[in-house]
C-alpha positions as CSV (number, residue, x, y, z in Angstrom):
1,X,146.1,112.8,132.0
2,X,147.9,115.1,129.4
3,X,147.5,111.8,127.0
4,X,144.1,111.1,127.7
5,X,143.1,114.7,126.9
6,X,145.6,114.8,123.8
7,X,143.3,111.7,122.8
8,X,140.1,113.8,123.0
9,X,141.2,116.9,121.8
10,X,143.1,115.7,118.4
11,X,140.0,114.5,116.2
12,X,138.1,118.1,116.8
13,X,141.4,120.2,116.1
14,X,140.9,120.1,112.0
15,X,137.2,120.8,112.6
16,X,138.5,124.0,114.7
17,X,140.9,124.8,112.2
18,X,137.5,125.0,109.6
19,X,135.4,127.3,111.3
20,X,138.2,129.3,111.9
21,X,138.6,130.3,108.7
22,X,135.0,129.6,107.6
23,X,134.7,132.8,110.2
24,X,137.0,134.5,108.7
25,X,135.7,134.2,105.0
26,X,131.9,135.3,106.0
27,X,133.8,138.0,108.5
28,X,136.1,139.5,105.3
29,X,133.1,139.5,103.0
30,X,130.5,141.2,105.4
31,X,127.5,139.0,106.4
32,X,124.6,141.3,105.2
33,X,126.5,141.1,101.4
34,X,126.5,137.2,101.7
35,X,123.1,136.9,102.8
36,X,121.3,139.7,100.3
37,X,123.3,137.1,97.2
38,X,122.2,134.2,98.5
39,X,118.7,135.7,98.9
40,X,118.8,136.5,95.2
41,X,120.0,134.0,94.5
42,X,118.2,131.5,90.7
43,X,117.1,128.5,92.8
44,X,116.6,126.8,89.4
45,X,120.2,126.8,88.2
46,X,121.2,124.7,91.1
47,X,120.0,121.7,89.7
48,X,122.2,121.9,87.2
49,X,125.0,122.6,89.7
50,X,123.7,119.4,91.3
51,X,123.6,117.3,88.0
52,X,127.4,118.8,87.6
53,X,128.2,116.7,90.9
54,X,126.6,113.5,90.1
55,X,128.4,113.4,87.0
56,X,131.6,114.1,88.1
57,X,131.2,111.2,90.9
58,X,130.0,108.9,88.3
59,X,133.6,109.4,86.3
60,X,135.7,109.4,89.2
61,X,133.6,106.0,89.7
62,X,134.6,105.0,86.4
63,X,138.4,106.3,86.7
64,X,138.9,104.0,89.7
65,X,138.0,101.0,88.2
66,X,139.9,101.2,85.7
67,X,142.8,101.0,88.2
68,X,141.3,98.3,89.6
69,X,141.9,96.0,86.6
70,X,145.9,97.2,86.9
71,X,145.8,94.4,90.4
72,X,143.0,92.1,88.8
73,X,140.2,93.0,91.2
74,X,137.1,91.4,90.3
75,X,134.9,94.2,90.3
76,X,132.1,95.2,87.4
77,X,131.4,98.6,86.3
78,X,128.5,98.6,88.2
79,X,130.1,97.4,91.9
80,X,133.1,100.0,91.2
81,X,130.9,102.7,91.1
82,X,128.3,101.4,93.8
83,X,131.4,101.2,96.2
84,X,132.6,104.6,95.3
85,X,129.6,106.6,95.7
86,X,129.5,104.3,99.1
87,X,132.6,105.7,100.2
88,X,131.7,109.2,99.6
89,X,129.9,108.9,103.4
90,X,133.7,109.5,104.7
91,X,134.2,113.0,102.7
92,X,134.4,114.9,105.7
93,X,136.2,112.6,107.8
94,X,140.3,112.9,107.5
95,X,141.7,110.6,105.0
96,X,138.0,109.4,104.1
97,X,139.7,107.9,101.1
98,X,140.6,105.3,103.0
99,X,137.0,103.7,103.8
100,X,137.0,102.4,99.7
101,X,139.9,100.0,100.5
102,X,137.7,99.2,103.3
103,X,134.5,98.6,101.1
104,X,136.3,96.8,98.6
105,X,138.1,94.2,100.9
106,X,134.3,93.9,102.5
107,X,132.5,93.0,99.0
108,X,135.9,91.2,97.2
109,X,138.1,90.3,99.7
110,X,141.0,92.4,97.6
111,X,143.6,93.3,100.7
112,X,143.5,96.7,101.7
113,X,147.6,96.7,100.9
114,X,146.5,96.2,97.1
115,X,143.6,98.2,96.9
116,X,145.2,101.5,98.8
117,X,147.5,102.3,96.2
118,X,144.4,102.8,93.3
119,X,143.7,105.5,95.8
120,X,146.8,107.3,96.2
121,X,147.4,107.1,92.6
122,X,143.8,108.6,91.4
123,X,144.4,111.5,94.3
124,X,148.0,112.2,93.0
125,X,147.3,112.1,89.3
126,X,143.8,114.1,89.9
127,X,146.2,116.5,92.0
128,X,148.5,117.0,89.5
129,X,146.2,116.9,86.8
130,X,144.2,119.9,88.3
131,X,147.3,122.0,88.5
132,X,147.2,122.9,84.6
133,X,142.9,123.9,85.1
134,X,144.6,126.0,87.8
135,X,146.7,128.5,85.4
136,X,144.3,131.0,84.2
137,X,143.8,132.0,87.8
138,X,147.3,132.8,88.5
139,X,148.0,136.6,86.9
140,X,145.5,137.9,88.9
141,X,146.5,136.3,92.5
142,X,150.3,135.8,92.1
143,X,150.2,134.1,95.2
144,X,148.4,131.0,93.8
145,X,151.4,130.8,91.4
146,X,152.8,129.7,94.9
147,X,150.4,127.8,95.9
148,X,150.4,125.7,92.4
149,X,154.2,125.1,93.1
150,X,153.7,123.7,96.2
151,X,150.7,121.7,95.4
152,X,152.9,120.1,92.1
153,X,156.0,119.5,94.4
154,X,153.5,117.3,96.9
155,X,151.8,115.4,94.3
156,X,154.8,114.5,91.8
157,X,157.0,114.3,94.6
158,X,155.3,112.2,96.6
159,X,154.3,110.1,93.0
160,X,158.2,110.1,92.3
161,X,158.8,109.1,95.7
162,X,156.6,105.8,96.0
163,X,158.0,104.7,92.8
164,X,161.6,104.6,93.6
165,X,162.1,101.6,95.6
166,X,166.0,102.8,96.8
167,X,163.9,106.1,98.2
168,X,161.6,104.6,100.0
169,X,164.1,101.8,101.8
170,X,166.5,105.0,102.5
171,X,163.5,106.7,104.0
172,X,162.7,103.8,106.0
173,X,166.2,103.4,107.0
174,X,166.0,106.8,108.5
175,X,162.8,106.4,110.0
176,X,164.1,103.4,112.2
177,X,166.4,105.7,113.8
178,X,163.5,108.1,115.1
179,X,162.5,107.0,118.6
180,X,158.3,107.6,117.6
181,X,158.7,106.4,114.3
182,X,160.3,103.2,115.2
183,X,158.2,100.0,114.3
184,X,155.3,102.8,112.8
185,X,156.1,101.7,108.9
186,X,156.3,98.2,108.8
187,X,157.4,96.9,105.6
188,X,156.1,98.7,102.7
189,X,157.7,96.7,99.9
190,X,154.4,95.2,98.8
191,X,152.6,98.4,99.0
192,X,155.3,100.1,97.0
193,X,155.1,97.0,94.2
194,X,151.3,97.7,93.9
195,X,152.0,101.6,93.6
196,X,154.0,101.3,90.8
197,X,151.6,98.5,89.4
198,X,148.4,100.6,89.2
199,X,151.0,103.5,88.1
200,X,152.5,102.5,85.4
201,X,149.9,100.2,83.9
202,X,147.8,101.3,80.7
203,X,144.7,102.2,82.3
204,X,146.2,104.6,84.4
205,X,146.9,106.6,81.6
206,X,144.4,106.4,79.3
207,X,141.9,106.7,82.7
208,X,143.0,110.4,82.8
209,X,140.7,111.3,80.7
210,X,138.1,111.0,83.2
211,X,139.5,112.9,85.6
212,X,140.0,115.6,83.2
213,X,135.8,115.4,82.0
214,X,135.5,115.2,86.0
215,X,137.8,118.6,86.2
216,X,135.8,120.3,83.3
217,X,132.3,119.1,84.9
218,X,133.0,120.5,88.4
219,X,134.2,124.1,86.2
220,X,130.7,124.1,84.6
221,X,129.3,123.2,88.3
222,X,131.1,126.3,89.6
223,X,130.4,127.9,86.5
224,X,126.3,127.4,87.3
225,X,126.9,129.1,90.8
226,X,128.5,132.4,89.7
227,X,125.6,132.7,87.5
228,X,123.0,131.8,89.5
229,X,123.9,134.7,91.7
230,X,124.1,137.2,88.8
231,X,127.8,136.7,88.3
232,X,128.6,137.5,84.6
233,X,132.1,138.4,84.1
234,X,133.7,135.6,84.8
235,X,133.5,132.6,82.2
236,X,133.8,128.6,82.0
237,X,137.5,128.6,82.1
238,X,138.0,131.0,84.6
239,X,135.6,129.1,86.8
240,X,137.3,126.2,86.2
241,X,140.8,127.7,87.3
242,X,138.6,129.0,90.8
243,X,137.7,125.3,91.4
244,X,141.1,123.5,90.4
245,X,142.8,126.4,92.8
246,X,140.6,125.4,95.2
247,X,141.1,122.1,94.9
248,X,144.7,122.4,95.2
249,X,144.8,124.4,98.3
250,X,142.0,122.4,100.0
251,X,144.6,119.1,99.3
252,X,147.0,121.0,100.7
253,X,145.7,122.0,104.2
254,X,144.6,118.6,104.8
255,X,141.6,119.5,106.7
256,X,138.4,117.4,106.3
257,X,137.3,117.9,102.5
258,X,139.4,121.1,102.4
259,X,136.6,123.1,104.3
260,X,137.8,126.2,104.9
261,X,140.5,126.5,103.3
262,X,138.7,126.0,99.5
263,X,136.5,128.3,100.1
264,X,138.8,130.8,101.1
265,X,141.1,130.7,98.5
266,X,138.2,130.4,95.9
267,X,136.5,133.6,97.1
268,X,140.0,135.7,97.2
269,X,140.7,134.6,93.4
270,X,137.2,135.5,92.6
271,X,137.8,139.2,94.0
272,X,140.8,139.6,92.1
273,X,139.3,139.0,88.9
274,X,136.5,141.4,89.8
275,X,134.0,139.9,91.2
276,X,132.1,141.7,93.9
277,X,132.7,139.9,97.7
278,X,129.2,139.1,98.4
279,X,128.3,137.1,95.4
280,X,131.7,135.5,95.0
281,X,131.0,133.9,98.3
282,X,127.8,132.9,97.8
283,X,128.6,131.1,94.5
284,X,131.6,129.1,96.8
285,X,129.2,128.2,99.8
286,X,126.8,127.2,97.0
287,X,128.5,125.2,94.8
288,X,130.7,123.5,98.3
289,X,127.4,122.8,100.2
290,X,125.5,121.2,97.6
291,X,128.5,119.1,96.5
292,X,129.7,118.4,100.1
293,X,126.0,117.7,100.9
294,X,125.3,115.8,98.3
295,X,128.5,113.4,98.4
296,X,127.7,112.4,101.9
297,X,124.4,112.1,101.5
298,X,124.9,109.9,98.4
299,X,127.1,108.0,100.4
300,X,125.3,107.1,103.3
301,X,122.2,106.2,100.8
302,X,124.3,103.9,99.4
303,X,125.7,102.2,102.7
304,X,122.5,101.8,103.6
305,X,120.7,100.6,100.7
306,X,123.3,98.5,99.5
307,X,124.1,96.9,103.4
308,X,123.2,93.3,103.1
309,X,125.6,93.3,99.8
310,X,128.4,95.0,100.7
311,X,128.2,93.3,104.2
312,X,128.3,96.8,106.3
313,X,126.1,98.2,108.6
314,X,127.6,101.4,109.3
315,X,127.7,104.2,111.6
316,X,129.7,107.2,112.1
317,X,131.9,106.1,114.8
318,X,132.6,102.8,112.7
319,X,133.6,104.9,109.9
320,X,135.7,107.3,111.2
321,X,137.0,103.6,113.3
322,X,137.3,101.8,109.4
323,X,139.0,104.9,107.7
324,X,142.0,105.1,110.9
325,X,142.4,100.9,110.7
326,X,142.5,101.0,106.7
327,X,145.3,104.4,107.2
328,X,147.7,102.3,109.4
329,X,147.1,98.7,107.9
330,X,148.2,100.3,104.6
331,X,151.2,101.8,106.6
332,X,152.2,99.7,109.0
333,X,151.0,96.2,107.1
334,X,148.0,94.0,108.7
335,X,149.4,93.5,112.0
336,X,148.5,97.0,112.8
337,X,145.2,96.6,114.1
338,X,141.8,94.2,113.9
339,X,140.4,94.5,110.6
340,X,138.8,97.5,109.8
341,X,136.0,96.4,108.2
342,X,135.1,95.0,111.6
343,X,134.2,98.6,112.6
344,X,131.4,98.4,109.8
345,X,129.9,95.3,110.8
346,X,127.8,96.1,114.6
């Protein structure tokens, strides 16, 4: 019985865990504040805002491709970003990531075990990347100094980790000898070779430039929001040290698209470089909601539209089914369960 319930309870506690603090944030900034900003707030400037978001999902699209090429996938342009966009439908769902493997072994065929590791290296890099945006909002919130620390040690670590094949065979050495990790990790020598593939290959570098116009965009997005609800005093490259701050800490927590704890961290720097409580939350839930909104709703557009050609006919369940199946077949190797893009198919 206690397993059963465990079984029920598990996939709700993140989304607990989110309005927890969401609760907390409109709690700490005084509702009537938060709703007299939002009232005043420029409708028009959130188009903008919106256009911010396109963009910046258009050069991720573009980023990931590129990565593709480093395992010879046989993707255009134009699928690479179709399938990304597609994937966006998981963004609230825990290691959503994980439905583009999914997507792209649908369409191409590519095994999820060569696909995955485009993934973990565009998170890392973008990770580590945003850690230097992050900077300028560090003197007035020593604790993000913290925060930025931990956030580097994750991301490089865990880079620095995947490519060292004597790390990885200690760790799995180690594992073996842990009664519930036993027979969980499979062998991950092929999913270490692709890693280190995609990692060191050209287009992994030169790519970073995109995640750095996607950085920048998603400052001038953030940017947009403080200003459409009369917030003055803070400029582009303080806004985009709020959003890579953000970003970092929302990695961090894990929870589904870092809801809660983004916008919590974003609206505490905001204060500490002067910017009144009320606004600075309104300018977060603005610029989160219309991004968050319009990711899933981009993706779930382009599931649909696009079903007969990438060979899905999805639904929630089957996603949440697809993105769990691609997490342990990239793990624990192909044995692990039935193909995930089964889950997509009914």
């Amino acid at each position: 019985m206690p397993k059963a319930l465990w079984k029920q309870v598990r996939p709700w506690l993140p989304w607990a865990a989110v309005l927890v603090l969401l609760a907390l944030l409109i709690q700490a900034v005084h509702p009537a504040t938060l709703v007299v900003a939002l009232r005043h707030a420029t409708l028009w400037l959130l188009l903008p805002v919106l256009g911010c978001g396109l963009l910046g999902l258009v050069l991720r699209g573009i980023r990931w491709h590129l990565l593709l090429k480093a395992i010879a996938a046989p993707n255009s342009l134009l699928d690479s970003i179709i399938l990304f966009t597609a994937a966006q439908a998981a963004l609230l769902i825990p290691a959503g990531q994980f439905l583009l493997p999914v997507l792209q072994r649908s369409e191409h065929g590519t095994l999820i075990r060569r696909s995955a590791p485009t993934i973990l290296v565009q998170e890392l890099v973008f990770g580590v990347l945003v850690l230097p945006a992050a900077l300028p909002g560090v003197p007035p919130y020593h604790t993000a100094g913290f925060l930025l620390l931990l956030a580097l040690i994750f991301n490089a670590g865990t880079a620095i980790f995947l490519s060292q094949r004597p790390a990885v065979a200690f760790a799995l050495r180690l594992a073996g000898h842990i009664p519930f990790l036993r027979g969980k990790l499979g062998d991950v020598a092929e999913l270490q070779e692709h890693f280190v593939a995609v990692a060191s290959s050209w287009e992994a570098l030169w790519g970073t430039i995109f995640d750095m116009g996607a950085i920048a965009v998603a400052g001038l997005g953030f940017y947009l929001a403080l200003l459409s609800v009369g917030v003055t005093q803070a400029n582009w490259i303080n806004s985009i040290a709020v959003y890579a701050l953000g970003s970092s800490v929302g990695t961090l927590s894990a929870l589904p698209g870092g809801l809660g704890a983004n916008e919590d961290v974003s609206v505490l720097v905001l204060g500490r470089m002067g910017v009144a409580a009320g606004p600075a939350a309104a300018a977060t839930l603005i610029f989160r909601v219309i991004n968050l909104v319009m990711g899933t709703a981009l993706g779930w557009a382009v599931l649909l539209l696009f079903s007969e050609r990438l060979k899905v006919h999805p639904s929630v369940e089957g996603l949440t089914k697809a993105v769990r199946g691609a997490e342990e077949r990239t793990i624990e190797g192909a044995g692990a369960t039935p193909p995930p893009e089964g889950y997509l198919k009914g």
